[in-house]
N, CA, C and O atoms as CSV, one atom per row, in Angstrom:
chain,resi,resn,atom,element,x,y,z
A,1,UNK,N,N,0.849,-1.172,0.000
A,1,UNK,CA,C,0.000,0.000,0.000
A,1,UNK,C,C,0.896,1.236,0.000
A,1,UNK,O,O,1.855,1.439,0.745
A,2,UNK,N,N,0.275,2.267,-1.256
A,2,UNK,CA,C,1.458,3.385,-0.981
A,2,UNK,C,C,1.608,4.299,0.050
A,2,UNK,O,O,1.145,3.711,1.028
A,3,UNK,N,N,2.057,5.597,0.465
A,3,UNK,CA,C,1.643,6.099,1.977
A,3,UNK,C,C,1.008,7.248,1.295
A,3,UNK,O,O,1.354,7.771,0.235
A,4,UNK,N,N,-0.079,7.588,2.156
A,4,UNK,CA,C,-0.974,8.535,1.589
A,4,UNK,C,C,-0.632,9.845,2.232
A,4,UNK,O,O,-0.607,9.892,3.462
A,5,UNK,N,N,-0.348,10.983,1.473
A,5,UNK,CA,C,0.309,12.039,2.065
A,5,UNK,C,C,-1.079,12.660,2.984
A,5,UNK,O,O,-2.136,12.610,2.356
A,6,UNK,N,N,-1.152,13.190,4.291
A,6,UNK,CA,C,-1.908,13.556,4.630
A,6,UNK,C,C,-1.589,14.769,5.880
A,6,UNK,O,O,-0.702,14.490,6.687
A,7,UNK,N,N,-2.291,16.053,6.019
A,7,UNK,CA,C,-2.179,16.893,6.461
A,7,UNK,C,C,-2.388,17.193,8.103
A,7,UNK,O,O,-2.920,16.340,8.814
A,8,UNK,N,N,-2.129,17.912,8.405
A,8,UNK,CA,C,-2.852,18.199,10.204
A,8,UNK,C,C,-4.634,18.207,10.355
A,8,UNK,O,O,-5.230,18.078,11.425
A,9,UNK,N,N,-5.022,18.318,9.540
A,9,UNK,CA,C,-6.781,18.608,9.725
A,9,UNK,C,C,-7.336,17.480,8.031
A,9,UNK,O,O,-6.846,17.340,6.910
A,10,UNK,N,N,-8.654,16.880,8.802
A,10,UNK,CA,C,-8.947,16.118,7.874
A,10,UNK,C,C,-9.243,16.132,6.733
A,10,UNK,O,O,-9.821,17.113,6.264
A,11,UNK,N,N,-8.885,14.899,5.870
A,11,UNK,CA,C,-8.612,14.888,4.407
A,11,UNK,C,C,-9.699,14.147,3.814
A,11,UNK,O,O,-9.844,13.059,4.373
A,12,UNK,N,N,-10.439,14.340,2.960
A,12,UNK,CA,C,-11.352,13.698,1.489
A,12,UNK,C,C,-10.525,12.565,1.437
A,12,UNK,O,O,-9.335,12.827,1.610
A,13,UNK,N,N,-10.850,11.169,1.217
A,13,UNK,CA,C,-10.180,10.431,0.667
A,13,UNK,C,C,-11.131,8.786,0.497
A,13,UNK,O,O,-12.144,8.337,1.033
A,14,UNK,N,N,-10.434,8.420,-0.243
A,14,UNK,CA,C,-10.936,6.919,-0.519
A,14,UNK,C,C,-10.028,5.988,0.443
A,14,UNK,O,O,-8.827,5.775,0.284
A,15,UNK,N,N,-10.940,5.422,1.588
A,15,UNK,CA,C,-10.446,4.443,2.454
A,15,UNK,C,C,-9.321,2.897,2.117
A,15,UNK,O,O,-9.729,1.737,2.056
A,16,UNK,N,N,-8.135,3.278,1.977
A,16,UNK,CA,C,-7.930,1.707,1.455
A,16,UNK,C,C,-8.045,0.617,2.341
A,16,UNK,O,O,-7.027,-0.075,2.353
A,17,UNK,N,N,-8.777,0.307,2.947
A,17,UNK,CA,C,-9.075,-0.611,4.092
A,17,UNK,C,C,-10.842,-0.896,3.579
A,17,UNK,O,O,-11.295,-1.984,3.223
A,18,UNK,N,N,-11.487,0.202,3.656
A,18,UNK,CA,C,-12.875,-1.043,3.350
A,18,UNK,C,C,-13.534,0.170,2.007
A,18,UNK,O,O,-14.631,0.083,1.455
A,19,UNK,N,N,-12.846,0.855,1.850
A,19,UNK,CA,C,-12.921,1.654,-0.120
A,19,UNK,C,C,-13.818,2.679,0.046
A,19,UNK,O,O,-14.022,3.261,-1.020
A,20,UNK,N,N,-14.506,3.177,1.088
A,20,UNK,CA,C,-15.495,4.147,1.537
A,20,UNK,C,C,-14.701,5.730,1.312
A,20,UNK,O,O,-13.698,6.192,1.854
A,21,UNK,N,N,-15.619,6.300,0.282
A,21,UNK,CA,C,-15.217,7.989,0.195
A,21,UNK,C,C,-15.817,8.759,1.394
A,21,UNK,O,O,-16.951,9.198,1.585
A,22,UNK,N,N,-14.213,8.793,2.455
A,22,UNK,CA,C,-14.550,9.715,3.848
A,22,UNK,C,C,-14.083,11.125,3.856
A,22,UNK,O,O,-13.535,11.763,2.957
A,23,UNK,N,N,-14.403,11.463,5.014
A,23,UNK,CA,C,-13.823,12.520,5.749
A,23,UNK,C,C,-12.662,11.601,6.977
A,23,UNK,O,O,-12.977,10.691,7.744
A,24,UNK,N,N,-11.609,12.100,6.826
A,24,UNK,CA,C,-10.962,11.150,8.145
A,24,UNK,C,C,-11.292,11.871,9.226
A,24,UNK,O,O,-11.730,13.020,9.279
A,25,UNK,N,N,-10.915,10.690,10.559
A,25,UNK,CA,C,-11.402,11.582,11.652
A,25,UNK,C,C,-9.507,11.443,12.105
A,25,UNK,O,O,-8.700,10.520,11.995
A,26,UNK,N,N,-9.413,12.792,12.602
A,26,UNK,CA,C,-7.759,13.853,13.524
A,26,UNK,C,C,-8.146,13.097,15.025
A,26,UNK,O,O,-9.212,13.078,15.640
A,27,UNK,N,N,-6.954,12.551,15.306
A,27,UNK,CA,C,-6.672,12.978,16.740
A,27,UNK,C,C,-5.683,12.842,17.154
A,27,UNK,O,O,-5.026,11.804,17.228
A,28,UNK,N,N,-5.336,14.263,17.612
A,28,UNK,CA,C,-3.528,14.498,18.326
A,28,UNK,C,C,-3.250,13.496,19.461
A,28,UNK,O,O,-3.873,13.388,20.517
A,29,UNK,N,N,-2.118,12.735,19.007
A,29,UNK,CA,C,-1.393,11.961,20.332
A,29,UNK,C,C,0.007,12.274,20.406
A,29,UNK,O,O,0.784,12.356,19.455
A,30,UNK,N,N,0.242,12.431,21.559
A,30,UNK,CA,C,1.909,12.694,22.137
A,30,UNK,C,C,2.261,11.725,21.761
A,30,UNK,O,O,1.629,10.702,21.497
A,31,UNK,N,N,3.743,12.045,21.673
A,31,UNK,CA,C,4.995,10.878,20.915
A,31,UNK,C,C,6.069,11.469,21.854
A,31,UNK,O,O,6.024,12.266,22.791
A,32,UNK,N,N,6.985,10.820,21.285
A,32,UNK,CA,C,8.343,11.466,22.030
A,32,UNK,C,C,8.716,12.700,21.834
A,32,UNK,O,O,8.978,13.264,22.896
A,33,UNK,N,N,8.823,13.231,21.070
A,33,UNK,CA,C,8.719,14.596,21.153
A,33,UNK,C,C,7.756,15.238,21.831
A,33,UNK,O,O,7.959,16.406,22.163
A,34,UNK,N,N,6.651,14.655,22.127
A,34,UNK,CA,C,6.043,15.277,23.555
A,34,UNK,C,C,6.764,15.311,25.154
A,34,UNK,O,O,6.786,16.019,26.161
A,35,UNK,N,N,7.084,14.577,24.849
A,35,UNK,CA,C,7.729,13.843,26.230
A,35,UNK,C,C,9.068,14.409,26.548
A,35,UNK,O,O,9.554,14.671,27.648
A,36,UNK,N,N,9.644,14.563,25.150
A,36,UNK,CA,C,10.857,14.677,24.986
A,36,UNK,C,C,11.173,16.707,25.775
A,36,UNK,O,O,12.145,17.110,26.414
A,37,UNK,N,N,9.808,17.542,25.305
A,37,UNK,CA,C,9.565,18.743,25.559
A,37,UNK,C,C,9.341,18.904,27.199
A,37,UNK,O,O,9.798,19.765,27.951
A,38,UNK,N,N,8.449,17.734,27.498
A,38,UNK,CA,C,8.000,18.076,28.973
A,38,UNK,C,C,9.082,17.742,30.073
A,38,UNK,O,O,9.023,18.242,31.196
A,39,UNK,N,N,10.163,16.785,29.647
A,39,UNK,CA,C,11.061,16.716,30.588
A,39,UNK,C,C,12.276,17.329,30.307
A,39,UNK,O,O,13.242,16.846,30.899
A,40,UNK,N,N,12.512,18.378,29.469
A,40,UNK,CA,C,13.092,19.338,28.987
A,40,UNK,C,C,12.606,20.765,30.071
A,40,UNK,O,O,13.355,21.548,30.655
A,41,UNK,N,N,11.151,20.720,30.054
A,41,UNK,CA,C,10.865,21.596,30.984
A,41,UNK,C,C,10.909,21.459,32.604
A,41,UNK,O,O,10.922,22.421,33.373
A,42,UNK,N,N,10.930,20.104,32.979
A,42,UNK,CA,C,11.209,19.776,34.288
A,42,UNK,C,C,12.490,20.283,34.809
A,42,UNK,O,O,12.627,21.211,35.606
A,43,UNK,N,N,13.672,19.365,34.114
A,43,UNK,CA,C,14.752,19.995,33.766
A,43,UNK,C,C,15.657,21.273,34.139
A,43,UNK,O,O,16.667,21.336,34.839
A,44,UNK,N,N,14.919,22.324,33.400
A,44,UNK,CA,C,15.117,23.638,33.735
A,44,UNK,C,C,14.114,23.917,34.618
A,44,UNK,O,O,13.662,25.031,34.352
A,45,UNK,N,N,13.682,23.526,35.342
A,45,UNK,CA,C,12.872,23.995,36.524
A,45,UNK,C,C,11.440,24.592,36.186
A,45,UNK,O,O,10.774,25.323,36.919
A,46,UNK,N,N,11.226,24.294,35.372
A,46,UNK,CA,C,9.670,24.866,35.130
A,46,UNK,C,C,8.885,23.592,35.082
A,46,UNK,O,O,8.496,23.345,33.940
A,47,UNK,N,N,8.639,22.966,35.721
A,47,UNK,CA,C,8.061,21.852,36.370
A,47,UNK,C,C,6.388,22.141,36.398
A,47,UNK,O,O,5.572,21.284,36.056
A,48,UNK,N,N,6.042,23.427,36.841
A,48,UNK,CA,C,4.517,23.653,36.764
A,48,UNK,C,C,3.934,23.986,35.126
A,48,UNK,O,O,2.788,23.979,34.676
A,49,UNK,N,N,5.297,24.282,34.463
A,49,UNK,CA,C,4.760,24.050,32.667
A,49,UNK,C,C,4.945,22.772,31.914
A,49,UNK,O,O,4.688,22.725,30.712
A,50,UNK,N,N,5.374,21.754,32.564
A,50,UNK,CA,C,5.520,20.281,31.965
A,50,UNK,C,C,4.648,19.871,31.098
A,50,UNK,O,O,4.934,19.519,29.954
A,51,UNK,N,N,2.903,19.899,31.850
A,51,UNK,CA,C,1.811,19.804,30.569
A,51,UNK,C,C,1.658,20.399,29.897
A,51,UNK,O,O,0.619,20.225,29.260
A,52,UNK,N,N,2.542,21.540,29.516
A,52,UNK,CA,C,1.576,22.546,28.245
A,52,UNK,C,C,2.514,22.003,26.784
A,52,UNK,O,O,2.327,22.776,25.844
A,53,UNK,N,N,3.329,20.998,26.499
A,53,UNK,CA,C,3.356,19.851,25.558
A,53,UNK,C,C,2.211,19.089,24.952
A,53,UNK,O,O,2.240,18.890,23.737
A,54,UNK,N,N,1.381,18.720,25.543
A,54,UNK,CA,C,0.621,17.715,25.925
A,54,UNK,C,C,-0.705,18.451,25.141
A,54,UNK,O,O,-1.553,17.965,24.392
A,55,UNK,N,N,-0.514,19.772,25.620
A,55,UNK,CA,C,-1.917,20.574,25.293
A,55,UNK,C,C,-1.876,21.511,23.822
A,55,UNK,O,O,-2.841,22.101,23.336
A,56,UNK,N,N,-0.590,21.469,23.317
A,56,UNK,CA,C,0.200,21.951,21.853
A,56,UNK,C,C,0.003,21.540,21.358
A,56,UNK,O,O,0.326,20.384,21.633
A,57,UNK,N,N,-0.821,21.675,19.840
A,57,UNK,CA,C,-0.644,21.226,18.653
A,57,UNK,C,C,0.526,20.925,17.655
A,57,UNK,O,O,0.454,20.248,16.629
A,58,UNK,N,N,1.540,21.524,18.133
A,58,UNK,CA,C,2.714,21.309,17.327
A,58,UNK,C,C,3.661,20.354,18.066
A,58,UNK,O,O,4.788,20.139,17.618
A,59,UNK,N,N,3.186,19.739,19.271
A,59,UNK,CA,C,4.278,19.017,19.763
A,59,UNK,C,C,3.539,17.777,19.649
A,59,UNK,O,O,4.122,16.745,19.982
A,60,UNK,N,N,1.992,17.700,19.104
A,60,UNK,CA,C,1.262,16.256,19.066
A,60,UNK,C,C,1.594,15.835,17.087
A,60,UNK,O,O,1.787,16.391,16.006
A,61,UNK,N,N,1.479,14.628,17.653
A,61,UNK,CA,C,1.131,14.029,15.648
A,61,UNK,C,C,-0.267,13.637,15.623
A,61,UNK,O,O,-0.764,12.846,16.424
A,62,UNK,N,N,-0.880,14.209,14.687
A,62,UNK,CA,C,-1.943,13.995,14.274
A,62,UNK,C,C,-2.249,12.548,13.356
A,62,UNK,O,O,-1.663,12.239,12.319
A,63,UNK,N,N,-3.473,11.665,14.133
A,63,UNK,CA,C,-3.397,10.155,13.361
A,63,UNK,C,C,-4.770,10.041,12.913
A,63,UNK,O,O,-5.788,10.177,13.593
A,64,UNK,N,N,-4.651,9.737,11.511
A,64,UNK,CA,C,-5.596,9.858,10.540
A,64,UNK,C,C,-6.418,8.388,10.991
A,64,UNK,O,O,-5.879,7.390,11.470
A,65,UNK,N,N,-8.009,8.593,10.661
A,65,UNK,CA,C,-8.890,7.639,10.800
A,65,UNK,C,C,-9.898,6.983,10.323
A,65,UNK,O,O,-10.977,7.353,10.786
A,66,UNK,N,N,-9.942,6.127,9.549
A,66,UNK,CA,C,-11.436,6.089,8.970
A,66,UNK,C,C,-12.880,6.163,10.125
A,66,UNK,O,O,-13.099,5.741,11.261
A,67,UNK,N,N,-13.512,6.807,9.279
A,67,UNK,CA,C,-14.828,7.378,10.455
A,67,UNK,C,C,-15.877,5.985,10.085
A,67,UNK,O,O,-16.909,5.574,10.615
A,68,UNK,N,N,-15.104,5.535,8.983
A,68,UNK,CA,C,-16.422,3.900,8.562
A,68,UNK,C,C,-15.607,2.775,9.329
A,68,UNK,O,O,-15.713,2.599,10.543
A,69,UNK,N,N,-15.117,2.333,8.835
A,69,UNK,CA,C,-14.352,1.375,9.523
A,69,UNK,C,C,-13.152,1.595,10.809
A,69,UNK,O,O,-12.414,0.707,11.235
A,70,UNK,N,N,-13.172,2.248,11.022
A,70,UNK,CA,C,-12.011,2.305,12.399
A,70,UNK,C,C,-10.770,2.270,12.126
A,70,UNK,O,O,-10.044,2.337,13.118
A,71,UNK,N,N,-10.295,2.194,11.201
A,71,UNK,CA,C,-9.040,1.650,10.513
A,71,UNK,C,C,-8.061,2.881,10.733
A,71,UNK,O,O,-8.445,4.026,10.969
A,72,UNK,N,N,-6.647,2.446,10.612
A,72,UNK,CA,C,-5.711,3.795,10.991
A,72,UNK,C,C,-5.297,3.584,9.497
A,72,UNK,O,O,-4.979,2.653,8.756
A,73,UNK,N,N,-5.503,5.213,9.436
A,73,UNK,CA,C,-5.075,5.893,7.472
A,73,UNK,C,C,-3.651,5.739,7.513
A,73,UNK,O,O,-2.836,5.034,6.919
A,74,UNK,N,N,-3.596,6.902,8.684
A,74,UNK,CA,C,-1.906,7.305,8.065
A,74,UNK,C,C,-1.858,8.454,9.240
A,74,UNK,O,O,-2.742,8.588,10.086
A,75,UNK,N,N,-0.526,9.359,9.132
A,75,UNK,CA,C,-0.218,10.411,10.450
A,75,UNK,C,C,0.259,11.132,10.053
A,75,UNK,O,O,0.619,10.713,8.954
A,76,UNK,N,N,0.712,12.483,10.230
A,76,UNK,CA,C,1.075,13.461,9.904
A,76,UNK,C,C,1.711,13.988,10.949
A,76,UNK,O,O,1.070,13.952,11.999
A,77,UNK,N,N,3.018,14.577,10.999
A,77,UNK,CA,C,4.154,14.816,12.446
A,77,UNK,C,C,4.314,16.398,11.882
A,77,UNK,O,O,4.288,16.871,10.745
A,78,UNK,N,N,4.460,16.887,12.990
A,78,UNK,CA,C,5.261,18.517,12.974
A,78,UNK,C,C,6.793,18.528,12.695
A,78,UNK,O,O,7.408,19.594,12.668
């Protein structure tokens, strides 16, 4: 299967898992680079800003979804 280029906010597309023309469904999950930010902030002592990683759009990857079948599309990283 080829990789389907896909953006931060959801994409038109033909499902290759069960062939349905969707809307995908977005949802930001921390990765290491989340993690990687919040104990960066511990670190230097800002310990009471640790979650605001967590709550960033640019420090989450966004993982593409079919809204018919459940199926994972594809992801898109900052």
């Amino acid at each position: 299967m080829s990789q389907i280029p896909l953006g931060p906010v959801s994409q038109r597309i033909s499902c290759p898992h069960c062939r349905a023309e969707v809307s995908t469904r977005v949802e930001g999950e921390s990765n290491t680079k989340t993690h990687l930010f919040a104990l960066l902030l511990c670190l230097l002592g800002c310990w009471p800003c640790a979650p605001c990683p967590y709550c960033m759009d640019s420090c989450l990857v966004k993982k593409h979804y079919c809204p018919s079948c459940n199926n994972f599309i594809g992801q898109h990283e900052n």
